[in-house]
BAKE-845813 format. One record per atom (N, C-alpha, C): residue in one letter; chain; atom name; x, y, z. Coordinates in steps of 0.02 Angstrom, whole numbers, always signed. Example, Ala and Ser with C-alpha at 12.3 -4.5 7.8 and 13.67 -1.06 7.14 Angstrom:
2
 resn chain name      x      y      z
    a     A    N   +660   -284   +390
    a     A   CA   +615   -225   +390
    a     A    C   +660   -165   +390
    s     A    N   +642   -112   +354
    s     A   CA   +684    -53   +357
    s     A    C   +645     +2   +394
This chain:
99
 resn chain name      x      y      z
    x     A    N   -150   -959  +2870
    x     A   CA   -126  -1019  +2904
    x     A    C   -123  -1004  +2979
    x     A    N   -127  -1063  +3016
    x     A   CA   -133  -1048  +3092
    x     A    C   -106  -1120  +3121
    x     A    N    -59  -1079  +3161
    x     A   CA    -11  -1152  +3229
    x     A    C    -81  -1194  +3267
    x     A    N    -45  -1280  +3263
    x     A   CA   -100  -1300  +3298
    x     A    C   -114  -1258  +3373
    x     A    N    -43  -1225  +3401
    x     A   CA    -49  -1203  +3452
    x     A    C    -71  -1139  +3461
    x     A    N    -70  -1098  +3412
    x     A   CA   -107  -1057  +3396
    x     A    C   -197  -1039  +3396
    x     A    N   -203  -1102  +3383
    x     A   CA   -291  -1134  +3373
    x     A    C   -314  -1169  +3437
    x     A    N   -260  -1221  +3461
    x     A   CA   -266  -1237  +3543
    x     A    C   -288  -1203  +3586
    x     A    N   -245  -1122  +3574
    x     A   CA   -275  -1084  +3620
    x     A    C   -329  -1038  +3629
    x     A    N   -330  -1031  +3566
    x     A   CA   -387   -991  +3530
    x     A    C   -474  -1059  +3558
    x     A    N   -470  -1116  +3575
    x     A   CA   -526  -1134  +3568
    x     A    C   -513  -1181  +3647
    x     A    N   -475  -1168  +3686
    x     A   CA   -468  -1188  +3748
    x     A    C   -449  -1255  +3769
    x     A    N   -394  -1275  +3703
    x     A   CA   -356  -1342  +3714
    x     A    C   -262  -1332  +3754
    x     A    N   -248  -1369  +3786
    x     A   CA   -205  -1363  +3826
    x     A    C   -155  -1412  +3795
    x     A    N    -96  -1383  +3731
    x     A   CA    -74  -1436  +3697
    x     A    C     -1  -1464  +3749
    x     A    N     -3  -1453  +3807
    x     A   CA    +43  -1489  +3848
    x     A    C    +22  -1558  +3853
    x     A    N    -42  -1551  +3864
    x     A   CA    -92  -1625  +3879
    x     A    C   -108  -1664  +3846
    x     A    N    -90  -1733  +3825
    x     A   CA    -95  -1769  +3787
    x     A    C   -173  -1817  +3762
    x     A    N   -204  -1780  +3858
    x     A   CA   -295  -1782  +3824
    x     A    C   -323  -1730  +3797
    x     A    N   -302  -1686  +3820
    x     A   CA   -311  -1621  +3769
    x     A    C   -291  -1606  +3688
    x     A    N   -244  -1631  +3677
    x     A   CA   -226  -1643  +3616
    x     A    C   -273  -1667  +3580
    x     A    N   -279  -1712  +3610
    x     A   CA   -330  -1784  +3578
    x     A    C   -387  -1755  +3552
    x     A    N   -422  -1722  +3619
    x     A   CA   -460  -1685  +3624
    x     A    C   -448  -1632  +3558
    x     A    N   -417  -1588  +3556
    x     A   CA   -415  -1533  +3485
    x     A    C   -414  -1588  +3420
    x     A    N   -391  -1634  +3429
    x     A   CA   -400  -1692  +3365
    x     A    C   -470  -1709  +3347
    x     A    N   -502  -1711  +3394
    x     A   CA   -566  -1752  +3372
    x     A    C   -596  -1699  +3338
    x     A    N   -594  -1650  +3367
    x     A   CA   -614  -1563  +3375
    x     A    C   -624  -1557  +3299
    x     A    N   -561  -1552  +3275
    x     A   CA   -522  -1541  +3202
    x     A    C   -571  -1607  +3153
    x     A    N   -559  -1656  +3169
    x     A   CA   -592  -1720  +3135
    x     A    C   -674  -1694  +3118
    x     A    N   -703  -1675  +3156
    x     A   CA   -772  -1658  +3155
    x     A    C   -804  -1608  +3105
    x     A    N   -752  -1563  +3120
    x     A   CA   -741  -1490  +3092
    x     A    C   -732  -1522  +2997
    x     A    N   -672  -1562  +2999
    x     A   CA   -669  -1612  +2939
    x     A    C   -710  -1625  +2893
    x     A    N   -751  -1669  +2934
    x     A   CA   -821  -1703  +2891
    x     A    C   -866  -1653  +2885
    x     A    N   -868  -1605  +2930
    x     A   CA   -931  -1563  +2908
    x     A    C   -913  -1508  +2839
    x     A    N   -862  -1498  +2825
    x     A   CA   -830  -1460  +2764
    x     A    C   -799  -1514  +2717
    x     A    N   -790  -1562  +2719
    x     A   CA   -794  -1617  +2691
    x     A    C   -852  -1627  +2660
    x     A    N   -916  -1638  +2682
    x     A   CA   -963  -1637  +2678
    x     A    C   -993  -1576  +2617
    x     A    N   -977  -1523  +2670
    x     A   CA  -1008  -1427  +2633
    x     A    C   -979  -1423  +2574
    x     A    N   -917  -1429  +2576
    x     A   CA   -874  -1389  +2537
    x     A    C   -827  -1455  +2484
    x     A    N   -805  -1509  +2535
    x     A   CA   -766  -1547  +2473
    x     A    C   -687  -1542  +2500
    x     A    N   -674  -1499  +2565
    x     A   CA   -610  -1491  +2570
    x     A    C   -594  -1524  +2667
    x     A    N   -551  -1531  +2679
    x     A   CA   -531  -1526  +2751
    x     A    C   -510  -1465  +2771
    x     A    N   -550  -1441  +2801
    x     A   CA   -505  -1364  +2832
    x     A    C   -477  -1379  +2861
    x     A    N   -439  -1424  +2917
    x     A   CA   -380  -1418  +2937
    x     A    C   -341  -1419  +2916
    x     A    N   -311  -1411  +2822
    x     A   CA   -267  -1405  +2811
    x     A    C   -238  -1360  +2806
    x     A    N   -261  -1298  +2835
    x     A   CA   -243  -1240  +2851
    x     A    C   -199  -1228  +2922
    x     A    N   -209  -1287  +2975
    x     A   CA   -174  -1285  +3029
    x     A    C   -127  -1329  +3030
    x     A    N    -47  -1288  +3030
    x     A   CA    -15  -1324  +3046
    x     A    C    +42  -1325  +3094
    x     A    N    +89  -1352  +3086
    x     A   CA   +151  -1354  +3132
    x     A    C   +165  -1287  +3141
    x     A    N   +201  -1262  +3189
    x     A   CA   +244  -1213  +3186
    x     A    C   +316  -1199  +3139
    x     A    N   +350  -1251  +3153
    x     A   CA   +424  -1237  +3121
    x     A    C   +434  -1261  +3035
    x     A    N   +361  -1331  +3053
    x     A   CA   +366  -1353  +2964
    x     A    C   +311  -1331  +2926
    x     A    N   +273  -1295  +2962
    x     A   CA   +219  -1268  +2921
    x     A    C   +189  -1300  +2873
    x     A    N   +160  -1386  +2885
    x     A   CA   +134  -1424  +2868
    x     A    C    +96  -1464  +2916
    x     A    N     +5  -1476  +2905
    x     A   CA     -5  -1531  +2954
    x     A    C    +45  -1585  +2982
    x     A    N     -3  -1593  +3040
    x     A   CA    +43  -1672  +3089
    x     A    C    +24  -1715  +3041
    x     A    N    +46  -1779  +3044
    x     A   CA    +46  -1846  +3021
    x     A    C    -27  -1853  +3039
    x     A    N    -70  -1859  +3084
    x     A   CA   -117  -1855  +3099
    x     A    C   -168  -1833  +3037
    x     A    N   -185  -1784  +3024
    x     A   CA   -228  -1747  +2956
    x     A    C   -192  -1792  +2902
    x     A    N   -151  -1838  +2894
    x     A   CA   -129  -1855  +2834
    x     A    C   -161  -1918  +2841
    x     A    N   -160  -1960  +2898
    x     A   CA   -203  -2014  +2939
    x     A    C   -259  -2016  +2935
    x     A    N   -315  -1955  +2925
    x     A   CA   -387  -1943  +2936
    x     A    C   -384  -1959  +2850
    x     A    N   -360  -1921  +2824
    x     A   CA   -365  -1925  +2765
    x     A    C   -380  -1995  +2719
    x     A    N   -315  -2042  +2733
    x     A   CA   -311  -2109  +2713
    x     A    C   -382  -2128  +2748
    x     A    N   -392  -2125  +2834
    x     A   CA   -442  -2163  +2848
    x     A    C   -522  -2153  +2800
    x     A    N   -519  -2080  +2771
    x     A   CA   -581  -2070  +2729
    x     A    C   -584  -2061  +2680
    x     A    N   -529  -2108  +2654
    x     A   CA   -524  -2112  +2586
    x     A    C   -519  -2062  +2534
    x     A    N   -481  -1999  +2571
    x     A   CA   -466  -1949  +2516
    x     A    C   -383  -1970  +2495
    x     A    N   -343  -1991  +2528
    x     A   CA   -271  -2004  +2530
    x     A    C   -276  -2096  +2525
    x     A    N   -222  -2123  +2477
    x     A   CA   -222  -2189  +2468
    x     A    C   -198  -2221  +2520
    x     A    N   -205  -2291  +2553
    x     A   CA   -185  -2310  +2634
    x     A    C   -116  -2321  +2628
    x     A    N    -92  -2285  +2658
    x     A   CA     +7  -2279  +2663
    x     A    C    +26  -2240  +2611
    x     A    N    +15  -2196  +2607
    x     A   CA    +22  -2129  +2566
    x     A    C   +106  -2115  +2567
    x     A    N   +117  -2099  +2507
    x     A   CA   +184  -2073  +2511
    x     A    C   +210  -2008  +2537
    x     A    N   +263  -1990  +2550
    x     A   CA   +263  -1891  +2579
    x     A    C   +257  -1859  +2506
    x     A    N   +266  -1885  +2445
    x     A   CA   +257  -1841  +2390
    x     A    C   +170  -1846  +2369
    x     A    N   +135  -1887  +2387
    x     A   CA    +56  -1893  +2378
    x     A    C    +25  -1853  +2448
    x     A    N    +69  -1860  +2518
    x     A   CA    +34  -1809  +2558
    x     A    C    +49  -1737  +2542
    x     A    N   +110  -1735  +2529
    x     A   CA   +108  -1648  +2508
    x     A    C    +80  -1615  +2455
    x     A    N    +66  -1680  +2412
    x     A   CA    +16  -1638  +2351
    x     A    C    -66  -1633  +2375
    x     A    N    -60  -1683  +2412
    x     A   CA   -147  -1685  +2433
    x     A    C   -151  -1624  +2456
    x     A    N    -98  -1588  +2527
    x     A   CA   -116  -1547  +2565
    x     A    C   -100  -1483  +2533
    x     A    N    -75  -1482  +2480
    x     A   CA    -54  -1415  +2444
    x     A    C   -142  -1416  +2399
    x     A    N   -173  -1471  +2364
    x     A   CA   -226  -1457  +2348
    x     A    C   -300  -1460  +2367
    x     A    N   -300  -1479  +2450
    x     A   CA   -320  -1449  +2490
    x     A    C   -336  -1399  +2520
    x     A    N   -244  -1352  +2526
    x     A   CA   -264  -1271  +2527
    x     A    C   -271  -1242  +2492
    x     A    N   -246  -1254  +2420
    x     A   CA   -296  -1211  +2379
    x     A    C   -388  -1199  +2357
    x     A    N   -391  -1284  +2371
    x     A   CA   -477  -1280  +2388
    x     A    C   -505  -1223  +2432
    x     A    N   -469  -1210  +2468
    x     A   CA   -501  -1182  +2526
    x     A    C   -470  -1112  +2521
    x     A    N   -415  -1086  +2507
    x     A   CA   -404  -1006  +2465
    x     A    C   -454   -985  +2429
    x     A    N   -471  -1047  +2388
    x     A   CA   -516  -1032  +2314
    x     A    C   -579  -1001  +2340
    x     A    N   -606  -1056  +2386
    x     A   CA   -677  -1037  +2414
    x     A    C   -692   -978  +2448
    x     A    N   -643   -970  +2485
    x     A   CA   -651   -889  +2549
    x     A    C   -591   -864  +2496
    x     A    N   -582   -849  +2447
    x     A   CA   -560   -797  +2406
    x     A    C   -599   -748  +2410
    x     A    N   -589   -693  +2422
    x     A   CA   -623   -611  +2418
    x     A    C   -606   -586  +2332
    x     A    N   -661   -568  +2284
    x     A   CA   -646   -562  +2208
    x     A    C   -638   -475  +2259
    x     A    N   -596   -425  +2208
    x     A   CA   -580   -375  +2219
    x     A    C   -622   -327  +2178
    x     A    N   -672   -291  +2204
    x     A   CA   -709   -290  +2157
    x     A    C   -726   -192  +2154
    x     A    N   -667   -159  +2106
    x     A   CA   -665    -85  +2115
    x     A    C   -706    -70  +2044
């Protein structure tokens, strides 16, 4: 798991800035559809808050808009989405241990 601000900085977004933000949003959105696409999952559900250690409202928003989340989603249908979300994505970059 990784802080959006964590990833902000890591890819040269300035999360003081509210075009910058925006900016790491679209970023993230893109990133979305193309593993959306690959894979079947959103990787950003791997980035989240700092203190709640859950995506922003935002990734729950992309979601509804693409029809993986129903439109006005409940917090008990977003937290299951995003809990089976990250396991999609554990599952896939799982390393088998292989002695």
């Amino acid at each position: 798991m990784i802080t959006y601000g964590q990833l902000y900085e890591q890819i040269g977004v300035d999360p003081k800035m509210v075009k910058e933000r925006n900016r790491g949003a679209n970023i993230l959105a893109l990133v979305n559809k193309q593993t959306i696409k690959d894979h079947d999952f959103m990787i950003s559900a791997i980035v989240v808050l700092q203190y709640k250690e859950i995506p922003e409202k935002g990734f729950f928003e992309f979601a509804e808009e693409l029809g993986r989340l129903p439109a006005d989603s409940t917090t008990e249908e977003r937290m299951n989405f995003f809990q089976k979300e990250k396991k999609k994505i554990f599952d896939f970059y799982k390393v088998e241990n292989k002695n």
